[in-house]
C-alpha positions as CSV (number, residue, x, y, z in Angstrom):
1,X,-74.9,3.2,-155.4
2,X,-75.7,0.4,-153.7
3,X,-75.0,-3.1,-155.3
4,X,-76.3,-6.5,-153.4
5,X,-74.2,-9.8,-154.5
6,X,-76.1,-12.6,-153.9
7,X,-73.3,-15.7,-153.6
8,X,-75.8,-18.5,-153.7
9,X,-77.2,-17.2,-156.8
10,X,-77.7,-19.4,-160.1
11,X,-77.2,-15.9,-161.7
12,X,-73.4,-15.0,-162.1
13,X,-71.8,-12.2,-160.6
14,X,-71.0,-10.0,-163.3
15,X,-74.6,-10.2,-164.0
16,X,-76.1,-9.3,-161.0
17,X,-73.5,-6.0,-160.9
18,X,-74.4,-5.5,-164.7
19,X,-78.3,-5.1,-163.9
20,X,-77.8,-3.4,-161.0
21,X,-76.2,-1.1,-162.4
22,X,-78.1,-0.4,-165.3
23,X,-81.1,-0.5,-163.0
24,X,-79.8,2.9,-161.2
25,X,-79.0,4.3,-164.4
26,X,-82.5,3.5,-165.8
27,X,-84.2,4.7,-162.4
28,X,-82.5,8.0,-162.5
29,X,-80.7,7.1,-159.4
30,X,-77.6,7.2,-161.1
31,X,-77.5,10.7,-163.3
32,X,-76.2,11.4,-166.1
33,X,-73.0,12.7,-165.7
34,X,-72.6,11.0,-162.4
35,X,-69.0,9.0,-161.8
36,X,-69.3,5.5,-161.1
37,X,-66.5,4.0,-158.5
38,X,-63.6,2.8,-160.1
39,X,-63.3,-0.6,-161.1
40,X,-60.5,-1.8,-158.3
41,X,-62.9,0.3,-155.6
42,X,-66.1,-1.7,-156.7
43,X,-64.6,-4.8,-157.3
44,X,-62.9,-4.2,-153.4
45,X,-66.1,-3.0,-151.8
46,X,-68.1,-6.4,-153.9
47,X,-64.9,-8.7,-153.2
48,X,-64.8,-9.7,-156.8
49,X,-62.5,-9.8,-159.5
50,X,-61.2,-6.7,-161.1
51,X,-61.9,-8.1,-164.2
52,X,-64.9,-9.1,-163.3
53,X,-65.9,-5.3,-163.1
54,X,-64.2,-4.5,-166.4
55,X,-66.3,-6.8,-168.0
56,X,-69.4,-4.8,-166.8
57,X,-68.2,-1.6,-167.5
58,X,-67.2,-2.9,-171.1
59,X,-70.9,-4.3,-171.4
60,X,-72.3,-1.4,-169.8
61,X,-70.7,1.3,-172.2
62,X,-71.3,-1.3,-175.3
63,X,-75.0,-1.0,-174.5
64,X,-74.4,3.2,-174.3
65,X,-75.3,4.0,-170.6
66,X,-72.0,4.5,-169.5
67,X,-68.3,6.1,-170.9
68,X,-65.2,4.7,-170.3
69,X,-62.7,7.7,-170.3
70,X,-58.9,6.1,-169.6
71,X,-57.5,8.0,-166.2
72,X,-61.1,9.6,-165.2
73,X,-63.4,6.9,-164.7
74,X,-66.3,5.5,-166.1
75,X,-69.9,8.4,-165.6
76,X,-73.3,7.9,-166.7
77,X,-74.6,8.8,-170.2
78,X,-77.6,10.5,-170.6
79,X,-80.4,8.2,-172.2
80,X,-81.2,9.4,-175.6
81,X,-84.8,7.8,-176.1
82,X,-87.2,7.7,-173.1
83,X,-88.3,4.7,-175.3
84,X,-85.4,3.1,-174.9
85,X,-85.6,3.9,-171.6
86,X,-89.3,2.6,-170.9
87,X,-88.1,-0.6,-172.4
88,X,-85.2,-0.9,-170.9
89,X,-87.0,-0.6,-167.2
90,X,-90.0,-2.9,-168.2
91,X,-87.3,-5.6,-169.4
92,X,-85.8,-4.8,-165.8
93,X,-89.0,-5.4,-164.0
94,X,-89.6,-8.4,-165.7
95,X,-86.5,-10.0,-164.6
96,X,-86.9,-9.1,-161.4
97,X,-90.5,-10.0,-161.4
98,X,-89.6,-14.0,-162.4
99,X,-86.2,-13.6,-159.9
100,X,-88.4,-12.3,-157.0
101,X,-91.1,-15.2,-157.8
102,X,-88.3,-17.2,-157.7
103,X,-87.6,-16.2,-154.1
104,X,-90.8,-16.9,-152.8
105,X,-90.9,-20.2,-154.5
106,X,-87.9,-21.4,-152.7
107,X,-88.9,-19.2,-149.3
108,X,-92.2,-21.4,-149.3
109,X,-90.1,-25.0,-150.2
110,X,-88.3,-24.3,-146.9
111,X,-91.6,-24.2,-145.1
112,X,-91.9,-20.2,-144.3
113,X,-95.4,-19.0,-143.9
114,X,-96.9,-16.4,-146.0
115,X,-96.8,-14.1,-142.7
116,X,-92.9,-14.9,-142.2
117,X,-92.5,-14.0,-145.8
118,X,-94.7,-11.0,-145.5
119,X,-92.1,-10.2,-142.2
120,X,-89.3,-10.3,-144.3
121,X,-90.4,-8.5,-147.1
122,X,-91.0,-5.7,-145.1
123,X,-88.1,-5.9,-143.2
124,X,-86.3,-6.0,-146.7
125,X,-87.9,-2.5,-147.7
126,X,-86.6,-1.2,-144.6
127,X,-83.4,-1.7,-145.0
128,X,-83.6,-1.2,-148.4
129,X,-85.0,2.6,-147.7
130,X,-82.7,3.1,-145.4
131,X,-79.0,2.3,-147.5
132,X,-80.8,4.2,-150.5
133,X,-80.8,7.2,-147.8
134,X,-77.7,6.9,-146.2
135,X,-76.1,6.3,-149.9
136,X,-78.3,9.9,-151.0
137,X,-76.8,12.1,-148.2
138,X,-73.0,10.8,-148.7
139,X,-73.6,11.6,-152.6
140,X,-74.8,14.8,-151.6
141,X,-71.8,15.0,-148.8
142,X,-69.2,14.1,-151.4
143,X,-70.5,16.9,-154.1
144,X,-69.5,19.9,-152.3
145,X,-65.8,18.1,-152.3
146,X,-65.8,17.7,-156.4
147,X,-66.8,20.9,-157.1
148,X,-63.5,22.7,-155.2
149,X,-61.3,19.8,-155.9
């Protein structure tokens, strides 16, 4: 699962982690069933607070996506209502409709042209494609492990 913290962000921490969560839990890249990391390993790997990661998963399994279970971890719920879900995912794109609006607002106040912006959008999906398939083959790597642990 791959989280991005952006530092200079007006948006707080625990938020950003909070939707991106819920975004890989609403995009089925996050299954139900699946384990999330535990909080002192994501708030390591995100060098945040470990109570900034509580407060997420508290949030998170408030709003019925994920289970807390004391001395396992915290795994994905399966969604009950594909409407739910629907909304939940255009609610997600809307955000990141106005966030990513907000981006090229600021990318074009710094005096980038549309064709550096256009550069770095596309460099963005590349790297994007590529952590989302590195981050697929460890999952599937890691599997094999669980199921003869």
């Amino acid at each position: 699962m791959h989280i991005r913290i952006e530092r200079g962000s007006s948006t707080p921490i625990s938020r950003q982690i909070m939707e991106q969560i819920r975004a890989h839990c609403l995009s089925g890249t996050l299954k139900p069933g699946d384990c999330l990391p535990s909080v002192r390993k994501l708030a390591q790997r995100l060098t945040v607070n470990v109570n900034t990661v509580v407060r997420v998963y508290e949030r998170l399994s408030a709003e019925g996506l994920v289970e807390m279970r004391h001395g396992e971890g915290t795994f994905v719920l399966p969604q009950s209502a594909v409407t739910t879900n629907s909304q939940q995912m255009t609610e997600q794109r809307d955000q990141f409709s106005m966030e990513f609006s907000a981006v090229i607002h600021r990318g074009i106040l710094l005096g980038l042209t549309a064709t550096e912006l256009r550069k770095l959008l596309a460099a963005s999906i590349a790297d994007a494609k590529r952590e989302l398939k590195a981050e697929a083959a460890a999952q599937q790597k890691r599997k094999p492990e669980s199921r003869t642990a």
